[in-house]
C-alpha positions as CSV (number, residue, x, y, z in Angstrom):
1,X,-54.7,40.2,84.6
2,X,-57.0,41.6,87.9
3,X,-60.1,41.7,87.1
4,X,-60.9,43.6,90.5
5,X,-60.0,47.0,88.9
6,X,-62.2,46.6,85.7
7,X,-64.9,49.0,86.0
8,X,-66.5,48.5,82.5
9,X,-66.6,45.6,79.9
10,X,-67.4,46.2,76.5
11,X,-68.1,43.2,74.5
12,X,-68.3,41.9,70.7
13,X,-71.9,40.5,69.5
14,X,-71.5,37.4,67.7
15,X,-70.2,34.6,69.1
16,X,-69.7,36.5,72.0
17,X,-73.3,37.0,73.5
18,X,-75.1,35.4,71.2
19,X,-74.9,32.3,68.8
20,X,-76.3,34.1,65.5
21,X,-74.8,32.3,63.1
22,X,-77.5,30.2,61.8
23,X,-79.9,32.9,61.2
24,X,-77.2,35.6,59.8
25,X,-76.5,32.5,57.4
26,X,-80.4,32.2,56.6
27,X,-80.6,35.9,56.1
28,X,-77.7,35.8,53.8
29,X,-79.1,32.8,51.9
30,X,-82.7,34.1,51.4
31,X,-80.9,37.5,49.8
32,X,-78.9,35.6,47.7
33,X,-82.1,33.1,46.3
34,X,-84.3,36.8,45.9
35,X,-81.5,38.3,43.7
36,X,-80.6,35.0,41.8
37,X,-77.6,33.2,43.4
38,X,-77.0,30.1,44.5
39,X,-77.3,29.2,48.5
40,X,-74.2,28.8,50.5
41,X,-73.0,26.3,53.4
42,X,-73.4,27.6,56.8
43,X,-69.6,27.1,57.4
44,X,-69.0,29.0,54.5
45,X,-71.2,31.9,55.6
46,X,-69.4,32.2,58.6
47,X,-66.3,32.4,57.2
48,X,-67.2,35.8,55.8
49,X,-68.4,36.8,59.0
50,X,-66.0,39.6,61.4
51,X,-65.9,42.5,59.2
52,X,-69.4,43.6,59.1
53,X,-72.4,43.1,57.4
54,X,-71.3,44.9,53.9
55,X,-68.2,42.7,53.7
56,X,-70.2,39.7,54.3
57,X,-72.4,40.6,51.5
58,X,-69.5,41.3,49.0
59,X,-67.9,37.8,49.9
60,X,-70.8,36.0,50.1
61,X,-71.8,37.2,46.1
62,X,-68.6,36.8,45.2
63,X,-68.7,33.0,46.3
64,X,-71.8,32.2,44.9
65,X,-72.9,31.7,41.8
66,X,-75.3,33.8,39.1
67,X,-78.4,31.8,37.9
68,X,-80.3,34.7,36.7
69,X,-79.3,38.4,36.0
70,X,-80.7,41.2,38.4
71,X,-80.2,45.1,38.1
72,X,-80.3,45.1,41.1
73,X,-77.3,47.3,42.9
74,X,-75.6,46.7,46.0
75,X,-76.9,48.8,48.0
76,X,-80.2,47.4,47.1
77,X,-79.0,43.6,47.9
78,X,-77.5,45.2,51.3
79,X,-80.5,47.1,52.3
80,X,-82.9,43.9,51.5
81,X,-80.6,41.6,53.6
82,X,-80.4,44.0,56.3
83,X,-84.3,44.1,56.7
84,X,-85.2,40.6,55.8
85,X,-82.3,39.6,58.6
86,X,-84.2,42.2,61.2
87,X,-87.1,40.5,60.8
88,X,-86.2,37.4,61.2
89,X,-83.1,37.7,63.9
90,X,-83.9,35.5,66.5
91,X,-85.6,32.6,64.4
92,X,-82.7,30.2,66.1
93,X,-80.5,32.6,68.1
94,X,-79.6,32.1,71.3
95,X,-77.6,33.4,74.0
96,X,-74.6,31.5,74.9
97,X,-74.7,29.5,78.4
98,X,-73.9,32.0,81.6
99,X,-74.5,35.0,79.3
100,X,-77.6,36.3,80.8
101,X,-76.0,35.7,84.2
102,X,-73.2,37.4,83.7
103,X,-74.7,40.7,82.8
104,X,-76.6,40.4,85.9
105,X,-73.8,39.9,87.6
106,X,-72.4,43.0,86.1
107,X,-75.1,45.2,86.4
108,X,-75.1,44.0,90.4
109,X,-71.9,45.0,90.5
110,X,-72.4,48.3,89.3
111,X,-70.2,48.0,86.0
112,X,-71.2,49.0,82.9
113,X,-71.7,47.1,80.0
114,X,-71.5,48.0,76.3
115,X,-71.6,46.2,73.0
116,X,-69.5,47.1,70.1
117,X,-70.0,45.5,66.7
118,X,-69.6,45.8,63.3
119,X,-73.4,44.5,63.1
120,X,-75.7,46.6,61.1
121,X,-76.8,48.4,64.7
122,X,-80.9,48.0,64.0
123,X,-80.3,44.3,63.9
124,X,-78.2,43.9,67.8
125,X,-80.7,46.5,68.4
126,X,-83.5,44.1,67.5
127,X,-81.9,41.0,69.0
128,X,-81.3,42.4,72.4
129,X,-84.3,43.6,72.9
130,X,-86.1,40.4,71.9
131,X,-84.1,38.2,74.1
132,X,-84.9,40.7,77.0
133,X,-81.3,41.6,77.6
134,X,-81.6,45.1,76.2
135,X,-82.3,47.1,79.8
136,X,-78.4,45.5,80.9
137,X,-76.6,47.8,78.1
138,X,-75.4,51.2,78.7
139,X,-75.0,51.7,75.2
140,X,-75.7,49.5,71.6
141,X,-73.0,50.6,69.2
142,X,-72.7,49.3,65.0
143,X,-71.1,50.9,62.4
144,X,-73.7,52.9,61.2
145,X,-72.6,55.4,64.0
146,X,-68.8,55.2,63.1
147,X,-66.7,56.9,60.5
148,X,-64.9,53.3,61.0
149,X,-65.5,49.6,61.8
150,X,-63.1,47.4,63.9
151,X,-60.3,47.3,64.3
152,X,-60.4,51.0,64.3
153,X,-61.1,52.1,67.7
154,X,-63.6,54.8,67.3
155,X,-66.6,52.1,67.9
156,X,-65.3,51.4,71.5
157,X,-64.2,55.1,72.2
158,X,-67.7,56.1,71.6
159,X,-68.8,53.2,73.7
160,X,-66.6,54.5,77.0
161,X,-68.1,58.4,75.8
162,X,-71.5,57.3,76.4
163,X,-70.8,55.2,79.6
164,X,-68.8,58.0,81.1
165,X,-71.5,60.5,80.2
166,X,-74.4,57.9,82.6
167,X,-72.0,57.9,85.1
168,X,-71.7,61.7,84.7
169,X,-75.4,62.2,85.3
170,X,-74.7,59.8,88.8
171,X,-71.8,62.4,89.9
172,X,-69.6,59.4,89.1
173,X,-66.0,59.4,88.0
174,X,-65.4,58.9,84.7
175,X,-63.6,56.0,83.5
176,X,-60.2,55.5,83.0
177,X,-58.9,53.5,79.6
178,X,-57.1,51.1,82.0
179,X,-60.5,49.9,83.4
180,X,-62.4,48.9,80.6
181,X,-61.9,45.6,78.9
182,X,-62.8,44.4,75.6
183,X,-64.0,40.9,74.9
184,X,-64.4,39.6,71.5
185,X,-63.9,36.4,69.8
186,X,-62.0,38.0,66.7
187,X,-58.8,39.3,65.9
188,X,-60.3,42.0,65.0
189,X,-61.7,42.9,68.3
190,X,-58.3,42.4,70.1
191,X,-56.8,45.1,68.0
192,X,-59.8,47.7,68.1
193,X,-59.0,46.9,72.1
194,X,-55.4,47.2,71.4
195,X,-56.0,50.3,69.5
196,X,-57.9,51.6,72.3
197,X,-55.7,51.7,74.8
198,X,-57.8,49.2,77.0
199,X,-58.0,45.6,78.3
200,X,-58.5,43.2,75.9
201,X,-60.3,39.5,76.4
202,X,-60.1,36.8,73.8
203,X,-63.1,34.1,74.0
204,X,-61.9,31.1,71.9
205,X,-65.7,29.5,71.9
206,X,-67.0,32.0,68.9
207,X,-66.8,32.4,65.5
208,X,-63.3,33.6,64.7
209,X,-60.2,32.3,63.6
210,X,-58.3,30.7,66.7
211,X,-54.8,31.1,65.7
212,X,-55.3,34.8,64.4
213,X,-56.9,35.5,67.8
214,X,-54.0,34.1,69.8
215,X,-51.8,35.8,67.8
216,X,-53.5,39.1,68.9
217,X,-52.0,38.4,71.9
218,X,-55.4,39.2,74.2
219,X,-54.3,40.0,77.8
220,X,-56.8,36.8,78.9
221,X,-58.4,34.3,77.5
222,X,-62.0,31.9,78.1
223,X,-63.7,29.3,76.1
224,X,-67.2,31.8,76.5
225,X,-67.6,35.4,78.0
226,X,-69.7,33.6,80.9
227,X,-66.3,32.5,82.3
228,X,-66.0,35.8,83.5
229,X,-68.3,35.4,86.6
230,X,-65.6,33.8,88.0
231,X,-62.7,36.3,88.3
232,X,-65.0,38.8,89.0
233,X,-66.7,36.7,92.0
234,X,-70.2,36.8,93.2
235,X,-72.2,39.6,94.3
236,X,-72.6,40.8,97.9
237,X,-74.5,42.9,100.2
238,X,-72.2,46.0,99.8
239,X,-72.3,46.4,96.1
């Protein structure tokens, strides 16, 4: 695949940009101790990760098990994880290696950037903004903003809507689906690509299943986004 004629990336969250699994496990554990579950393994935790924050909640307290009984209701248990993991979002998170480079790179380049997860979006919000990456995205979308998560592609439409509408305000052309790629880590982010109608990029280093990945049948695939900065070359004086 050319690289040369992508004008926009839009990329997954975790295990894509950053390496969040340790403190979306934490935040998962310290909900399941305050309503009366048992703890779960790391591993485990990220087993249940992909499908967005509700649907790790459901599998996670489905896994675990009841020491005392709570009244609470779900939405309760989803609204305390969801502000005990804000608070606490970058306790051990990290960007992955090359990451901050590359969106340099890109944002030298002129190409637009976007991220696209099934993340509860106050949570990337929070994360980008505290590892100072936040000022490189033309837009931050989660599902709160969708009718429908990934592998729907409504996230990503919305994405390219708010990138062509910047470029709009530059008198720039807007962007066609044949210049935007998708990188995630997930089957699930190859299909929302797929289902797009754009570019798709499969990074084998993150959090989802390998052989359900592959099987997605990405147009490319790295070991990490980072590897990116090669195709697309260095920058020079006439970008």
């Amino acid at each position: 695949m050319n690289l040369k004629t992508v004008k926009a990336i839009i990329f997954d969250f975790d295990g894509v940009i950053a390496d969040t699994v340790v403190d979306i496990a934490d935040a998962v554990n310290k909900t399941l101790e305050n309503f009366g579950f048992t703890t779960l393994p790391v591993a485990t935790v990220l087993s249940f990760t992909g499908d967005g924050a509700v649907k790790l909640l459901q599998r996670a307290l489905e896994a675990a098990d009841k020491i005392e009984q709570t009244s609470a209701t779900f939405r309760d248990i989803y609204q305390w994880y969801v502000q005990y993991y804000e608070s606490h979002c970058v306790a051990k998170t990290v960007l992955y290696p090359g990451m901050e480079n590359l969106l340099e790179l890109l944002n030298i380049k002129n190409i637009p950037v976007a991220i696209v997860s099934n993340k509860p979006w106050a949570v990337t919000d929070a994360i980008v903004k505290k590892l100072n990456i936040a000022h490189l995205f033309a837009a931050v979308i989660g599902p709160e903003q969708t009718a429908h998560v990934k592998p729907n592609p409504e996230g990503i439409l919305l994405a390219i809507k708010t990138i062509n509408e910047k470029l709009a305000e530059h008198h720039k052309a807007p962007l066609r689906l044949e210049e935007v790629l998708m990188v995630g880590d997930s089957a699930t982010d190859i299909q929302a690509g797929k289902n797009a109608g754009i570019k798709t990029c499969a990074v084998t280093g993150g959090y989802g299943n390998k052989e359900k990945l592959r099987q997605a049948t990405p147009d490319m695939e790295l070991v990490l986004a980072s590897e990116l900065m090669v195709p697309l070359g260095e920058p020079d004086n006439h970008e």
